[in-house]
Each structure stands twice: as structure tokens, then as C-alpha cells.
BAMISE-822354 format. One record per residue (C-alpha): residue in one letter; x, y, z; residue number from 1. Coordinates in pm, 1 decimal. Layout:
N
{node a, {X, Y, Z}, NUM}
...
//
This chain:
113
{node x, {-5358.2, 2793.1, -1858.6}, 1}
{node x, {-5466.2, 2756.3, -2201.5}, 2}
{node x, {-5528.9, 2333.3, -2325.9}, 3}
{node x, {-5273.5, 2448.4, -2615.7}, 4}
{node x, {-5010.6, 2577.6, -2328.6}, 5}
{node x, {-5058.1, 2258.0, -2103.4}, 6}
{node x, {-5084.0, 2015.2, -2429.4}, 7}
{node x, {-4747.3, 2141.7, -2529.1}, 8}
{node x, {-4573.2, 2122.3, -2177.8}, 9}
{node x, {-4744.2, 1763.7, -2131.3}, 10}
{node x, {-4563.2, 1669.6, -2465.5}, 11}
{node x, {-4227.4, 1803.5, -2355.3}, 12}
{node x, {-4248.9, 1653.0, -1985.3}, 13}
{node x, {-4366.9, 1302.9, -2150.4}, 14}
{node x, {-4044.1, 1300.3, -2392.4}, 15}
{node x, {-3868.1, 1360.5, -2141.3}, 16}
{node x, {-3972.4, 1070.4, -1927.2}, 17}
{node x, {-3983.6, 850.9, -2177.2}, 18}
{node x, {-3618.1, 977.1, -2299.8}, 19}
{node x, {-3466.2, 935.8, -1914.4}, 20}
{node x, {-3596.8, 612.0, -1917.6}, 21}
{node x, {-3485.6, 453.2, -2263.8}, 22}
{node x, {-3139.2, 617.9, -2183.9}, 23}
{node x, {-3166.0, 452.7, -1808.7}, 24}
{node x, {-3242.4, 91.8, -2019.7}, 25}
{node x, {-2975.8, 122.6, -2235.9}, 26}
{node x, {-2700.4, 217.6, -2006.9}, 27}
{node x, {-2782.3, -9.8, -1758.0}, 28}
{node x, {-2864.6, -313.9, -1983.3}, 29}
{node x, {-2486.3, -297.0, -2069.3}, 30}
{node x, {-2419.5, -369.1, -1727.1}, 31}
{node x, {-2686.3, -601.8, -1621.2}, 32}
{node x, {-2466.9, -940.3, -1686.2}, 33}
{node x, {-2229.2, -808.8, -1444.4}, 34}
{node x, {-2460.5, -737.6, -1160.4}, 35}
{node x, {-2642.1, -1026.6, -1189.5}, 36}
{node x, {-2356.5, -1219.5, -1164.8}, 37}
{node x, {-2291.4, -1008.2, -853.0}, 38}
{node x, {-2581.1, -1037.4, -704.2}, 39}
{node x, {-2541.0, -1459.2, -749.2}, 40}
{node x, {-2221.8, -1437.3, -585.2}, 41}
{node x, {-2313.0, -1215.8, -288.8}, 42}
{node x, {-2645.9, -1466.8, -224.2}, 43}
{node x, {-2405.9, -1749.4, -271.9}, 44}
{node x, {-2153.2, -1631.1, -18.2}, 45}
{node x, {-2457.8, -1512.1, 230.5}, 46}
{node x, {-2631.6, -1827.1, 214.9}, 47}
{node x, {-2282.8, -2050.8, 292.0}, 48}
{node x, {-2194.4, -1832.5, 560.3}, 49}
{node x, {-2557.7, -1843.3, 744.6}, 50}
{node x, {-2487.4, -2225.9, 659.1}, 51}
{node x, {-2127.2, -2266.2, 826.5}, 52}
{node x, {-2331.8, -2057.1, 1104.3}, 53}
{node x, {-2583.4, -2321.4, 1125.4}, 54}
{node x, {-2382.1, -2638.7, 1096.0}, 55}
{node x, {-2134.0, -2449.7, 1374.7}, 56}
{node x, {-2459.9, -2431.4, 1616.1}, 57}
{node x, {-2571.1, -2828.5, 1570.8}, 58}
{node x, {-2249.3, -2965.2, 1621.9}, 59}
{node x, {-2198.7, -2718.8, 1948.8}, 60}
{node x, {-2527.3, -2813.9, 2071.0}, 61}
{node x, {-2404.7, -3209.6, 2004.4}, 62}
{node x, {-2059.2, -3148.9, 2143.2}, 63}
{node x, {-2233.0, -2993.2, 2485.6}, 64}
{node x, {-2499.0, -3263.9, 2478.7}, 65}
{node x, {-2230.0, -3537.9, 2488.3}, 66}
{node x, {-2005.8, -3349.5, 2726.4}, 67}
{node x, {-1726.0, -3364.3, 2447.9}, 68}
{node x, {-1486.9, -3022.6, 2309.3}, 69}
{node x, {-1336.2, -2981.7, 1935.7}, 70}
{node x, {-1021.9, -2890.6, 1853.9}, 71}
{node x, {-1003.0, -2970.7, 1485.1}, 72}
{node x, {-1241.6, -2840.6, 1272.2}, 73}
{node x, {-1237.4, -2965.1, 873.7}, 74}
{node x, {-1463.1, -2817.5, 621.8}, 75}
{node x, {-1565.4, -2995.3, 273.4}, 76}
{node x, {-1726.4, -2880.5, 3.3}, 77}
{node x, {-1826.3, -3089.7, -284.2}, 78}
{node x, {-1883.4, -2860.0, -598.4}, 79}
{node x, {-2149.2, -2932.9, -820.5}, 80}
{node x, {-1946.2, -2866.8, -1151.9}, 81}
{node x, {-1851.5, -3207.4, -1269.6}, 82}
{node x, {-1492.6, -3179.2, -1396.4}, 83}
{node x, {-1399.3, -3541.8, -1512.8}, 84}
{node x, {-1672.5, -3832.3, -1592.8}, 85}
{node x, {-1766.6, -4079.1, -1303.8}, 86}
{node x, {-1861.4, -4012.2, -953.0}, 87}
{node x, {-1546.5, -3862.6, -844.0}, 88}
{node x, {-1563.3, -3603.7, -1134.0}, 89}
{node x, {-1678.5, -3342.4, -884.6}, 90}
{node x, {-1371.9, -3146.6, -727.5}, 91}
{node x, {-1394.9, -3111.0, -344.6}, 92}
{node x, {-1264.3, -2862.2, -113.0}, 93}
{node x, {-1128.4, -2944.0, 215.5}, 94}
{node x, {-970.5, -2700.0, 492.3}, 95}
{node x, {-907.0, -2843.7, 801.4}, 96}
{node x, {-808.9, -2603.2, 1116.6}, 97}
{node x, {-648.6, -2701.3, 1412.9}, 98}
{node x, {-775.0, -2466.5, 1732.9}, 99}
{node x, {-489.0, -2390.3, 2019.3}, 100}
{node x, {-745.7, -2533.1, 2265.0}, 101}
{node x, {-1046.9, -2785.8, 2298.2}, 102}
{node x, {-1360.9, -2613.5, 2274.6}, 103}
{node x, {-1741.9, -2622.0, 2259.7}, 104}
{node x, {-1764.3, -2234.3, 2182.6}, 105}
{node x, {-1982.3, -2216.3, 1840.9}, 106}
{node x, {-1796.3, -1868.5, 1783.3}, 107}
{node x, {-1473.9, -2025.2, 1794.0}, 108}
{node x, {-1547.0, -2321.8, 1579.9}, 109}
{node x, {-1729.9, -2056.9, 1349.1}, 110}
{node x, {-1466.7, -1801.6, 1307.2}, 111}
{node x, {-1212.1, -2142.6, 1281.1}, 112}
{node x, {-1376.2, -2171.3, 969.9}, 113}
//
């Protein structure tokens, strides 16, 4: 191959590349507030759940160590948006869950949750 042939089909193939990528940047940067908000939520949510997980195992491991069993299981969360001045600006979320039995099952107490 002539250095005229292959200059020519190295200029094509790089505007090409170059095009597929500036049209990848500016489709996708239309987008990018939206899955990064996304991607905060789904970290968020994976993080509290291997949390509730955690918190679940501790107290089952306390419950068995003092021979005890649960049957209600409450759940707070204190948000960190302040919604009124003073410390009891911050809302809090409570769920509390009565189980049909007395347990020490982590699963249960999990999944109560």
C-alpha cells in the first residue's frame, strides 16, 4: 500500500474515532446528572441494607449471648437534612415491627426490617 493510500484511510478511520467519540460525549453528558444521581441512590440503598445486615448480626449475637429472644424490632433513622433550626430540626424515621414469635434468628429480625 502506497503512504498516500494508508495516509488517506488513517485520516478517515481517525475522524471517525474522534467523531464516535464527541457524539458518545455529547449524548451521554445529557444524561450524566441522572445516572449519577442513580448511582448515589443505588450505593445509598446497598450500603443501608449491608448496614441493617450488620446491626441484625450484633444484636443476634447479644440476644444469644444473654440467652434472651426479640419480638419487636424498631428501626430509626435520623436524616441528615436539617428541616427546622435547633437540634430537633432533623426529621427521623421510625418503623417498628412486631414478629408473631420471640426470636434470636438474624434472618428473621433482618427480613422484619
Amino acid at each position: 500500500m502506497s503512504w498516500w493510500r494508508f495516509l488517506l484511510f488513517n485520516a478517515i478511520g481517525a475522524a471517525l474515532w474522534v467523531g464516535a467519540w464527541v457524539f458518545i460525549a455529547v449524548y451521554f453528558s445529557a444524561h450524566a446528572a441522572a445516572a449519577a444521581q442513580f448511582a448515589n441512590n443505588l450505593v445509598f440503598a446497598a450500603v443501608a441494607i449491608g448496614l441493617i445486615v450488620l446491626l441484625a448480626s450484633l444484636i443476634v449475637r447479644r440476644l444469644r449471648r444473654d440467652g434472651l429472644c426479640g419480638r419487636t424490632v424498631v428501626v430509626k433513622l435520623k436524616l441528615g437534612r436539617r428541616r427546622a433550626p435547633g437540634p430537633r430540626g432533623y426529621p427521623l424515621l421510625t418503623r417498628r415491627t412486631t414478629l408473631p414469635e420471640a426470636t434470636d434468628d438474624g434472618a428473621a429480625i433482618a427480613r422484619a426490617v
